[in-house]
C-alpha positions in Angstrom: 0.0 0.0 0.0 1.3 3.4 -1.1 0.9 6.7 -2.8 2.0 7.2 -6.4 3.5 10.0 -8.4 5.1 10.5 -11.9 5.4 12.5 -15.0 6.2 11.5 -18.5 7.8 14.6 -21.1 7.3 14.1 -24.8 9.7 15.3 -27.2 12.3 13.9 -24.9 12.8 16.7 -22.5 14.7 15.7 -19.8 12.7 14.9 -15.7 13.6 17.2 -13.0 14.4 14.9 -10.4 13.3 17.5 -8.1 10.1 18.4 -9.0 9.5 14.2 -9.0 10.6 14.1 -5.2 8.4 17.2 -4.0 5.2 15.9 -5.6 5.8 12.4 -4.1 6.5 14.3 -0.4 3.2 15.5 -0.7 1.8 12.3 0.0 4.3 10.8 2.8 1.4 10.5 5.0 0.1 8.0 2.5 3.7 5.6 2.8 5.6 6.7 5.7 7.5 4.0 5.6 9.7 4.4 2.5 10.1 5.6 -0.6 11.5 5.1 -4.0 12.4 6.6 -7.8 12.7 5.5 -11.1 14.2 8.2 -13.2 15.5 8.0 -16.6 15.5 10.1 -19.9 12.3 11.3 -20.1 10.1 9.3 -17.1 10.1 9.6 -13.4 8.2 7.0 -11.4 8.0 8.0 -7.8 6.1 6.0 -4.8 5.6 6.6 -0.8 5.2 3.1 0.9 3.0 1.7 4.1 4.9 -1.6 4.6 1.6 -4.5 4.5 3.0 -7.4 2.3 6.8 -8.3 2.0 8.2 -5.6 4.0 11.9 -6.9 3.9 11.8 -7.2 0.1 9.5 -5.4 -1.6 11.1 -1.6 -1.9 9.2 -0.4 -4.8 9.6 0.5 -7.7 10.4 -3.2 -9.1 11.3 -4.2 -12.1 10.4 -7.6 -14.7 13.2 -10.0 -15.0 15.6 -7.7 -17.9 14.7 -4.5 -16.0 12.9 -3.4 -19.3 10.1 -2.3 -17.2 9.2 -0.6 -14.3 6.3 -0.5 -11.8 4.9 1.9 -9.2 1.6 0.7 -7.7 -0.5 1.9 -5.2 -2.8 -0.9 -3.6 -2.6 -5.1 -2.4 -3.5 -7.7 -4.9 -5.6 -10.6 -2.7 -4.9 -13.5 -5.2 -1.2 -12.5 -6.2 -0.3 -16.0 -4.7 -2.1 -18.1 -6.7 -1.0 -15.6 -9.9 2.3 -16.2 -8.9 2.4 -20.1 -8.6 0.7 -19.7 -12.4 3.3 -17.6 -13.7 6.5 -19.6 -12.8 4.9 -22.3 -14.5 5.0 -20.2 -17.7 8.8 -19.7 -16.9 8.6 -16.2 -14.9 11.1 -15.9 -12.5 10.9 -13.4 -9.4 13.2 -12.0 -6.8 10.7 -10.8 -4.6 7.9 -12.0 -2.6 5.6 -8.8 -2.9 2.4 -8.6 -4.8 3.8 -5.4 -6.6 6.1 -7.6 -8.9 3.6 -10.2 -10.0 1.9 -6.9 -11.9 4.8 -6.1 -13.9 5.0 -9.8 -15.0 1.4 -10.6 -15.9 2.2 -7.1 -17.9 5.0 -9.2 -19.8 2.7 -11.9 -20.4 -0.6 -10.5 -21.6 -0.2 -6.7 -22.0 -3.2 -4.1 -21.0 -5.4 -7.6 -20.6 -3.3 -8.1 -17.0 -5.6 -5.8 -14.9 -8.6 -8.7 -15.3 -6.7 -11.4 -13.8 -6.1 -9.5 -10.6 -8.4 -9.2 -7.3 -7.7 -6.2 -5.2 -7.4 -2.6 -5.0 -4.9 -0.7 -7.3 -3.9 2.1 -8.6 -0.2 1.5 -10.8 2.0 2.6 -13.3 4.8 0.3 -15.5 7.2 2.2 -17.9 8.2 0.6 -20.6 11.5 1.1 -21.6 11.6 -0.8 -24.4 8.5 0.5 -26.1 8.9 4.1 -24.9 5.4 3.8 -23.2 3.9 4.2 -20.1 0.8 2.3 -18.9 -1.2 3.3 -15.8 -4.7 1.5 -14.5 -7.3 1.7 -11.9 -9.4 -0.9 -9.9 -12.7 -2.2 -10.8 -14.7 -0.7 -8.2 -12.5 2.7 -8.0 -11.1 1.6 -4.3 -7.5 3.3 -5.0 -7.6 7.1 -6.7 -5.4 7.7 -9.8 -5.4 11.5 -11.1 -3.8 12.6 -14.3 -3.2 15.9 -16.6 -2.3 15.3 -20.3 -0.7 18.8 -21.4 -0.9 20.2 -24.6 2.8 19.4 -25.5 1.7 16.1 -24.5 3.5 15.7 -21.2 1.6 13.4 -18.7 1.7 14.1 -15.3 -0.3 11.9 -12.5 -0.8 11.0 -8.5 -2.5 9.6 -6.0 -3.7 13.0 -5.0 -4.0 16.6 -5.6 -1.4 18.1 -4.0 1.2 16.2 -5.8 -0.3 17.5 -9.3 -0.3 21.0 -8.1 3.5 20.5 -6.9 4.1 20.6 -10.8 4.6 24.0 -11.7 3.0 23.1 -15.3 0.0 21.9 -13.8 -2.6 24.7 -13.8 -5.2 25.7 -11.1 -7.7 27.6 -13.4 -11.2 26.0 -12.1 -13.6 23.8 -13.9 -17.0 25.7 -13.3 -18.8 22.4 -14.3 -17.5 20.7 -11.9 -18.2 23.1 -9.1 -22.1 22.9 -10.1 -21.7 18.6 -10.3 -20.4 19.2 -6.7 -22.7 21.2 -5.4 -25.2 18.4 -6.7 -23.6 15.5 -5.5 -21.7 16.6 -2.3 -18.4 15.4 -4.7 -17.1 16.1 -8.0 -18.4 12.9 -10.3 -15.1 11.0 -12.1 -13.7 12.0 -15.3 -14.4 15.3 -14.3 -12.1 17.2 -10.8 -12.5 21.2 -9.7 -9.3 22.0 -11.7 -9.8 22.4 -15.4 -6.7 20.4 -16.3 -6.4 17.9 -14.0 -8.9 14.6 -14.7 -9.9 11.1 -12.9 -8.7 8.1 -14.4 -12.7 6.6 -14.1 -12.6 2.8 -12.1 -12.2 -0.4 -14.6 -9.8 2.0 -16.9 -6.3 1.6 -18.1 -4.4 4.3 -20.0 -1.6 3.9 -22.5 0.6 7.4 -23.0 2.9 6.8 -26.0 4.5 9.9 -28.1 2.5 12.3 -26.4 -0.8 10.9 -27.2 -3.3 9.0 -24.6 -5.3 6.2 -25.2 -7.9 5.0 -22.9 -10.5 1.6 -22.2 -12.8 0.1 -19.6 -12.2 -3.3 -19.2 -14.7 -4.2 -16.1 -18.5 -3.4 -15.6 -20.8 -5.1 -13.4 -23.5 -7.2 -15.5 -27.5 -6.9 -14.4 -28.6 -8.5 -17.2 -27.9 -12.2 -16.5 -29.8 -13.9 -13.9 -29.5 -16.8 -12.3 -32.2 -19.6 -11.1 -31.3 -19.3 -7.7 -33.6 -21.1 -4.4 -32.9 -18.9 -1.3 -31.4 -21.1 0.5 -28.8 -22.1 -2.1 -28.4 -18.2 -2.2 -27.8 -17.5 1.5 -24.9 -20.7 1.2 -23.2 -18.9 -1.8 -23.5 -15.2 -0.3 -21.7 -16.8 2.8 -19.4 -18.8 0.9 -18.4 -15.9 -1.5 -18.0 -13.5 1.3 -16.0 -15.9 3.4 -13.6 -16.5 0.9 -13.4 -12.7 0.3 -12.9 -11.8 3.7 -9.9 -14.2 4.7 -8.3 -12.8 1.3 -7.9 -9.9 3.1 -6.8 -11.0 5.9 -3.0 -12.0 4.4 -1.3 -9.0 6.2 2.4 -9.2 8.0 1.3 -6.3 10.0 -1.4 -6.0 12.8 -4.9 -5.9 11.3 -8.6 -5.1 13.0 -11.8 -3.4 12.0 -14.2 -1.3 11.7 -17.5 -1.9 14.0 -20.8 0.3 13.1 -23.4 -2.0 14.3 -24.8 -2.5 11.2 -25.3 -5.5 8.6 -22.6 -5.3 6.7 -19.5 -4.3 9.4 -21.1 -7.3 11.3 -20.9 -9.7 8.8 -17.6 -8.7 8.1 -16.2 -9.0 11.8 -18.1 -12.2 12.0 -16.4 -14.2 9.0 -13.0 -12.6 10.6 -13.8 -14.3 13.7 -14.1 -17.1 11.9 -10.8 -17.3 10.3 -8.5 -16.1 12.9 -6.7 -17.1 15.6 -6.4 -14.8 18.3 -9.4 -12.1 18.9 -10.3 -9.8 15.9 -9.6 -6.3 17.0 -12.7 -4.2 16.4 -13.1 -0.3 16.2 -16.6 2.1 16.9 -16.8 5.6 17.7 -19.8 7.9 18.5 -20.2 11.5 19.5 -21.0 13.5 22.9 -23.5 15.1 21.0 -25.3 12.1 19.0 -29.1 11.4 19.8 -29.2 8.2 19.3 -26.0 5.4 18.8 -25.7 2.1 17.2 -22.6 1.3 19.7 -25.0 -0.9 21.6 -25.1 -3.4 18.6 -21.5 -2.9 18.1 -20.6 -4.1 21.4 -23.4 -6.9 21.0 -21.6 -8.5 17.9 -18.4 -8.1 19.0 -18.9 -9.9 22.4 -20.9 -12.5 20.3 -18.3 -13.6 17.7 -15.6 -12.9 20.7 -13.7 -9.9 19.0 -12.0 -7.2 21.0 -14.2 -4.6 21.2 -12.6 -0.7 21.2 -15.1 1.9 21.0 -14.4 5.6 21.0 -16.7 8.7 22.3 -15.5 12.0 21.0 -15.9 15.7 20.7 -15.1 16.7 16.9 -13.4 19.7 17.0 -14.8 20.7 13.6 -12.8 24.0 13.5 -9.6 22.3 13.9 -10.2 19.2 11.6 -11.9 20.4 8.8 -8.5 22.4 7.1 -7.2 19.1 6.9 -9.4 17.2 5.5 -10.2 19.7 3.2 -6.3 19.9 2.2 -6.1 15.6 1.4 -8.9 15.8 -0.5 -8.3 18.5 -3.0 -11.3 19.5 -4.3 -14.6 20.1 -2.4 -16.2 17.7 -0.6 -19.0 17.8 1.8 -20.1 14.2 2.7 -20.5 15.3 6.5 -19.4 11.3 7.5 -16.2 11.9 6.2 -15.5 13.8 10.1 -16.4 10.5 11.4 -14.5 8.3 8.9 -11.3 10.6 10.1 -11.8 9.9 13.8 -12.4 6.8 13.5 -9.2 6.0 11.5 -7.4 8.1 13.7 -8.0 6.3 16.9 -7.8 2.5 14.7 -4.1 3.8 13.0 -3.1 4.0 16.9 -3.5 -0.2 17.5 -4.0 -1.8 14.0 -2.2 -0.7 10.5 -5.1 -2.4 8.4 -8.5 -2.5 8.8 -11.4 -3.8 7.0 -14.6 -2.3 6.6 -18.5 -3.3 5.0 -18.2 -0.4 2.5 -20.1 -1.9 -0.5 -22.9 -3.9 0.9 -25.7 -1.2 0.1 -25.2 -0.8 -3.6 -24.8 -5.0 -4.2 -27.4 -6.1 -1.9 -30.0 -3.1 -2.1 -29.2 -1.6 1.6 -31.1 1.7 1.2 -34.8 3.1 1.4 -34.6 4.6 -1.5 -34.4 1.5 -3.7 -37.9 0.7 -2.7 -38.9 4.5 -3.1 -37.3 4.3 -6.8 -40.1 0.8 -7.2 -42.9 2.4 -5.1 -42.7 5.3 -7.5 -42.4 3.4 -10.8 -45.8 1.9 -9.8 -46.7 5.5 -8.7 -46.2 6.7 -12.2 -48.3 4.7 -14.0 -51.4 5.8 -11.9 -53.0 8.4 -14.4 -52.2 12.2 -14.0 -55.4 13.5 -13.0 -56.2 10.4 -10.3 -52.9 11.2 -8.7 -53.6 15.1 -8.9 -56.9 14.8 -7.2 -57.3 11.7 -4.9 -53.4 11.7 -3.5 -51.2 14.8 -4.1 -53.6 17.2 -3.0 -54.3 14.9 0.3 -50.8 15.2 0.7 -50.4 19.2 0.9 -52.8 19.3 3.2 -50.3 17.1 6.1 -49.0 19.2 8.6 -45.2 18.9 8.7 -42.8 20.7 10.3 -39.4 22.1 8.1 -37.3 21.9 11.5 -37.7 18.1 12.1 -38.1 15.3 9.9 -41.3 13.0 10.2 -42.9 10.1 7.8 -45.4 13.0 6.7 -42.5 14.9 5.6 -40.9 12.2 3.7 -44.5 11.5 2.5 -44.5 15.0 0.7 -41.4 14.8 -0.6 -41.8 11.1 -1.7 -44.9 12.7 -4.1 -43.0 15.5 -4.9 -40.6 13.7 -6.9 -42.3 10.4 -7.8 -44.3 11.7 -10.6 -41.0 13.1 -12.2 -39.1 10.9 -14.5 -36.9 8.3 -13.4 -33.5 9.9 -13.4 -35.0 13.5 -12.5 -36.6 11.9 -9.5 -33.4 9.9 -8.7 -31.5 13.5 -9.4 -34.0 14.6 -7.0 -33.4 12.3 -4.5 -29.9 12.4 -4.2 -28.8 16.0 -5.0 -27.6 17.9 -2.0 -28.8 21.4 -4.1 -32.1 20.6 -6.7 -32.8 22.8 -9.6 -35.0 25.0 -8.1 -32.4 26.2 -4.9 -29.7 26.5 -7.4 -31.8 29.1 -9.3 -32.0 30.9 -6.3 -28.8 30.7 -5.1 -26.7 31.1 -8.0 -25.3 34.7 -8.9 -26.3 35.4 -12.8 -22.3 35.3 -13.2 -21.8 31.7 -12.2 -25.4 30.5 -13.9 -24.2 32.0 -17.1 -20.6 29.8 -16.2 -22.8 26.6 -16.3 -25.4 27.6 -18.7 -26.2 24.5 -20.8 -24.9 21.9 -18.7 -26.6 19.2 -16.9 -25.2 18.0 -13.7 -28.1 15.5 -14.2 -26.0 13.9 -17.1 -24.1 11.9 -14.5 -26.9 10.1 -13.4 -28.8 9.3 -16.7 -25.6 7.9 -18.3 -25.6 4.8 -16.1 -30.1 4.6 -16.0 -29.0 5.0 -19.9 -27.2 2.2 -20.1 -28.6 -0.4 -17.4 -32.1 0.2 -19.2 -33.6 -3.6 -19.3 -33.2 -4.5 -15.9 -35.8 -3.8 -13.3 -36.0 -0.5 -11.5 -34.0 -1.8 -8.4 -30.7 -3.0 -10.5 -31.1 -0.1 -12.5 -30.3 2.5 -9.3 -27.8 0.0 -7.8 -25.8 0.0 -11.2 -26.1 3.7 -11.3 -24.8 3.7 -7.6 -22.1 1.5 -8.5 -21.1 3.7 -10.9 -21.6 7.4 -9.3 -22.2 7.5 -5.6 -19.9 4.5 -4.9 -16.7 5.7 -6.1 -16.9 9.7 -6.4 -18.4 10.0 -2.9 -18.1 7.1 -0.7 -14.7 5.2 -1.5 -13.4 8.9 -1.5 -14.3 9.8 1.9 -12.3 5.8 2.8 -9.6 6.5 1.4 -8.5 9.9 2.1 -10.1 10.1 5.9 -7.7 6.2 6.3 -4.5 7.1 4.2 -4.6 10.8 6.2 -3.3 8.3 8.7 -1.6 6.3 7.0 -4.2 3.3 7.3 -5.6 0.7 4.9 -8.7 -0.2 4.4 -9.9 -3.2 2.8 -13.6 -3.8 1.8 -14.6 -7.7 1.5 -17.9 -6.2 0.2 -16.6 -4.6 -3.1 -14.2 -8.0 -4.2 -15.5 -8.2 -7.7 -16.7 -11.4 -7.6 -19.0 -10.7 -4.9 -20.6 -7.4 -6.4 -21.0 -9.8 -10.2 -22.5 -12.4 -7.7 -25.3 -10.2 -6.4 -25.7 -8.6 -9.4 -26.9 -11.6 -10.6 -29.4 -12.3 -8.4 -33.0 -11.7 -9.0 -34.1 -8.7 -8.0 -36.4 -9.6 -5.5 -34.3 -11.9 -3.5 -32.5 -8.7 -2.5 -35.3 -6.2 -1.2 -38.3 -8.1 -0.4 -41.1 -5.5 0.0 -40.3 -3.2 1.9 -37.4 -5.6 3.5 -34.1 -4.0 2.5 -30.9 -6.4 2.2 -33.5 -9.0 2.9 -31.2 -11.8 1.3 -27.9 -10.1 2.8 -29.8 -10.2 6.6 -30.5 -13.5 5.8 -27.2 -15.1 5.8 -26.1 -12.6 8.2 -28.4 -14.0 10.4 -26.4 -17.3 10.8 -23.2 -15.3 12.0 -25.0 -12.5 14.4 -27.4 -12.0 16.7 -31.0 -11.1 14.9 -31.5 -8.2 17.0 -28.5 -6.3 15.5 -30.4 -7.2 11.7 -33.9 -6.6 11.8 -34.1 -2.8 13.5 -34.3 0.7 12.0 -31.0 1.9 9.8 -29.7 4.3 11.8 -26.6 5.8 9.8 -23.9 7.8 11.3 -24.8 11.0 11.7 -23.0 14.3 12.3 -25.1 16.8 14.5 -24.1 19.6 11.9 -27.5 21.4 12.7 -26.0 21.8 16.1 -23.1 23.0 15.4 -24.1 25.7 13.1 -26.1 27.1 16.1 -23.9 26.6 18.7 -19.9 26.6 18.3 -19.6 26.6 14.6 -21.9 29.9 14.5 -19.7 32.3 13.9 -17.1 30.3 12.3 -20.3 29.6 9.3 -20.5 33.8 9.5 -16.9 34.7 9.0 -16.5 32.5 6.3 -19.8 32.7 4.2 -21.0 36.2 5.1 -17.4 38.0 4.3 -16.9 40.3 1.0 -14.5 37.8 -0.2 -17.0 35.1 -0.4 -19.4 37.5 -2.0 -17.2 38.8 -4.7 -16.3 34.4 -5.8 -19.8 35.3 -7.9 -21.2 32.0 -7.0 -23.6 32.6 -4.6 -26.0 35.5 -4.1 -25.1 37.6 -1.3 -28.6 37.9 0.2 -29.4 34.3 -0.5 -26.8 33.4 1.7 -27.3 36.0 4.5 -30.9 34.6 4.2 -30.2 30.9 4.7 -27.8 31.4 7.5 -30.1 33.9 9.3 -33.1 31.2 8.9 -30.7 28.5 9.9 -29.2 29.9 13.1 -32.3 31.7 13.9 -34.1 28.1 14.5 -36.6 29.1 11.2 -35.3 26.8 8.8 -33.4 23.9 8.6 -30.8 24.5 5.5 -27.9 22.4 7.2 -27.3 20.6 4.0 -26.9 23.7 1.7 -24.8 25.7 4.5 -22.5 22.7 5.2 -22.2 22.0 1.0 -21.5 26.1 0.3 -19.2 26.3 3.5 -16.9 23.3 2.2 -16.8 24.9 -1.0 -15.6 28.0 0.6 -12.6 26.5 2.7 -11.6 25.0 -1.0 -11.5 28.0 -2.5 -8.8 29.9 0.9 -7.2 26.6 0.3 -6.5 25.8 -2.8 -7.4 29.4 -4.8 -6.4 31.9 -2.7 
């Protein structure tokens, strides 16, 4: 595991050496262990390491048997052991014992075509020195980031993260407007597309090829819907728990100490339960809460844990939000505003203290149908057809007559909203659903400047690519292929693996081993969500590993009491920074808009956390990374 940097010239201009070692100390948090270079004519290949798999032998970057090529790589590869045993059979020979070097030679053997036989996170680049090329590729799912600028002169520069890009004084900071309006949709800027205008995302399941200055690029991986399987229940519980199982100890081959993370919820459980399973001394287990939390699912941490006999650590803090949030908004780059990624932080903070690797459930919502909305997207497919003037008349004018409250969320407010949005069309409502900032806000908040900016594009776009292309499967696959696609890897694998490699900690995520997310993708539709049951299949097997009690309750989520904050101890902080001329003269937001919603907001009128917290992240970007 490790952070990668490097930059390729064309017309065979010669690397500073220097500018290659100040971009790769930029990420040092994300390999304190050691580091390494490959420099030569016109390529540097730089890498930060966090010792996991052959730590005596394994000093990156590593070479194939003549040293004609070259490898940095950013990740672990689970099933590098049985590639291995395969490749010397073919006559490979290999002088270390690392997963890194098994890359480089199934790159001898079958070219670009190498990234499908492995199973894992990664993120890599191999020079070729033969060929004069360099090839760079990203994981399936989009666990490990890869960013990239193709220059004009058709240099190449990439990293693991922002910083290291901007340490290249050819790399540009002018801002991508369009991407500023996909974030303050999504919480995130959506992959190909970053804040700066000439930095990009290498998307998940894509390699890259850079020869004589010109790029090309392929997707080699996509989940597949369309192919079910004749399944009984019971034969699908055993083969959920037998792929998980298998996926789970694959990730437990670490020469370091490994733990993980406990929420209390399905998929954590699960996860901690199969560990149990395979180990041999206690599995060490991580939760944290806040002081300030309403409600906490630490109960149901504590119960797995003491059922499957893991060590049980839990954590209660106070977030200083003041003080953490310049960090976080400095390792991730661009804005960001997914309000977990505070918890994520703390949480990895206190785990980097005991364990160096730990593994998570991230993944077991978008394969197994985990959230409400799924059976919102159904409910209102069925909504739809009902004929205009029947829904007009008998329901949504019932509807405005509830009495709701716009301070505290109730089933009569989600009712209204739920109508609101179901007779829209599918990826409008989904859009809808989703956004952080709809339509309609935006056109109140946004300055005519920054609407004339983004005038004819469609943040939208995003989402109806992937409904787009998952078209004849059922309502439910569609949204968790669209997921899959969008939310998954611009949002939530994001938040993972900045908030873990801020301190220097892996995370591995049983849930999003390919061969468990094509699995449940090919299961029928309504073996996952059973009415109104969500993860019904998933609970199922769980079920056999962990008490039901911790299963069948209310999702609970992990939330941070933002709306708190911004009236108590963050309310001046939300004042200087989004009342202040300088904000004003960005031309983003309307000045009265915002000394509107922050008035409202503080003032106990309103609740308008969500576009407060979204425009204040924005803000801290722009002193950050602009200013």
């Amino acid at each position: 595991m490790c952070g990668i940097v490097g930059a390729v010239n064309a017309n065979s201009r010669q690397i500073n050496r220097e500018i290659i070692e100040r971009m790769n100390q930029c990420i040092v948090h994300r390999g304190p262990d050691d580091d390494g270079f490959y420099i030569n004519k016109n390529v540097g290949l730089a890498m930060r390491r966090l010792s996991i798999i052959d730590i005596a032998h394994g000093k990156q970057p590593i070479h194939n048997y003549n040293q004609s090529k070259w490898i940095v790589f950013n990740g672990e590869i689970y099933n590098f052991q049985e590639l291995r045993a395969d490749l010397e059979k073919r006559g490979h020979e290999f002088y270390t014992n690392s997963d890194t070097e098994i890359i480089v030679h199934l790159y001898d053997e079958y070219g670009a075509d190498c990234v499908t036989h492995l199973r894992g996170m990664f993120a890599f680049a191999i020079w070729d020195e033969l060929d004069d090329s360099l090839f760079i590729a990203r994981d399936r799912v989009g666990k490990k980031p890869l960013l990239y600028a193709h220059l004009p002169n058709g240099d190449l520069i990439f990293g693991s993260e922002f910083r290291s890009l901007l340490a290249h004084p050819d790399i540009s900071r002018e801002i991508d407007w369009q991407a500023i309006d996909s974030y303050l949709s999504y919480l995130c800027v959506p992959a190909p597309q970053t804040a700066f205008k000439q930095i990009r995302k290498l998307e998940p399941a894509h390699w890259m090829r850079w020869k004589n200055g010109k790029i090309e690029t392929k997707r080699y991986w996509l989940p597949d819907f369309s192919k079910k399987i004749k399944i009984s229940e019971e034969d699908a519980i055993d083969e959920t728990l037998r792929i998980l199982r298998e996926s789970t100890k694959m990730r437990m081959i670490s020469e370091v100490p490994l733990g993980a993370f406990l929420s209390g919820g399905v998929d954590s459980s699960a996860v901690v339960a199969l560990m149990a399973e395979t180990s041999t001394q206690p599995v060490k287990t991580f939760s944290i809460g806040f002081e300030e939390q309403d409600f906490s699912e630490l109960k149901y941490a504590k119960i797995v844990a003491e059922h499957v006999g893991a060590e049980y650590n839990e954590f209660i803090v106070k977030p200083d939000a003041i003080e953490v949030l310049p960090k976080l908004v400095e390792h991730y780059g661009e804005p960001y505003a997914d309000s977990s990624s505070i918890a994520t932080y703390y949480v990895a903070k206190e785990t980097r203290k005991h364990v160096t690797v730990a593994l998570n459930g991230d993944g077991g919502d978008e394969s197994f149908a985990g959230y409400e909305r799924y059976f919102a997207m159904r409910l209102a497919e069925k909504y739809h057809k009902i004929p205009g003037v029947v829904r007009k008349i008998l329901i949504e004018n019932a509807v405005d007559f509830l009495p709701t409250s716009e301070l505290k969320r109730s089933r009569a407010r989600d009712l209204k909203r739920f109508v609101k949005a179901a007779s829209l069309p599918t990826v409008e409502r989904y859009f809808r659903w989703v956004g952080a900032i709809d339509r309609q806000s935006k056109a109140d908040l946004y300055t005519a400047d920054f609407a004339h900016r983004t005038a004819g594009y469609d943040s939208s776009e995003t989402l109806k690519t992937w409904f787009d292309q998952s078209s004849g499967n059922g309502i439910v696959d569609r949204t968790m292929f669209t997921d899959q696609q969008t939310y998954l890897p611009n949002d939530l694998l994001v938040k993972v693996d900045i908030a873990t490699m801020a301190n220097s900690l892996e995370a591995r995520s049983p849930f999003l081993d390919h061969k468990v997310m094509e699995f449940a993708a090919s299961l029928p539709e309504t073996i996952k969500l059973r009415g109104t049951e969500t993860k019904y299949l998933l609970k199922k097997a769980a079920s056999r590993l962990v008490p039901s009690e911790v299963l069948y309750r209310q999702k609970m989520g992990f939330g941070v009491p933002l709306t708190h904050w911004f009236r108590g101890e963050m309310k001046e902080f939300l004042r200087e920074n989004l009342l202040s001329e300088k904000f004003a003269n960005r031309g983003i937001v309307k000045a009265e808009t915002i000394e509107r919603l922050v008035s409202e907001h503080i003032n106990g009128e309103r609740d308008h956390v969500w576009q407060l917290w979204t425009i204040l992240m924005l803000e801290l970007w722009f002193q950050k990374f602009i200013d």
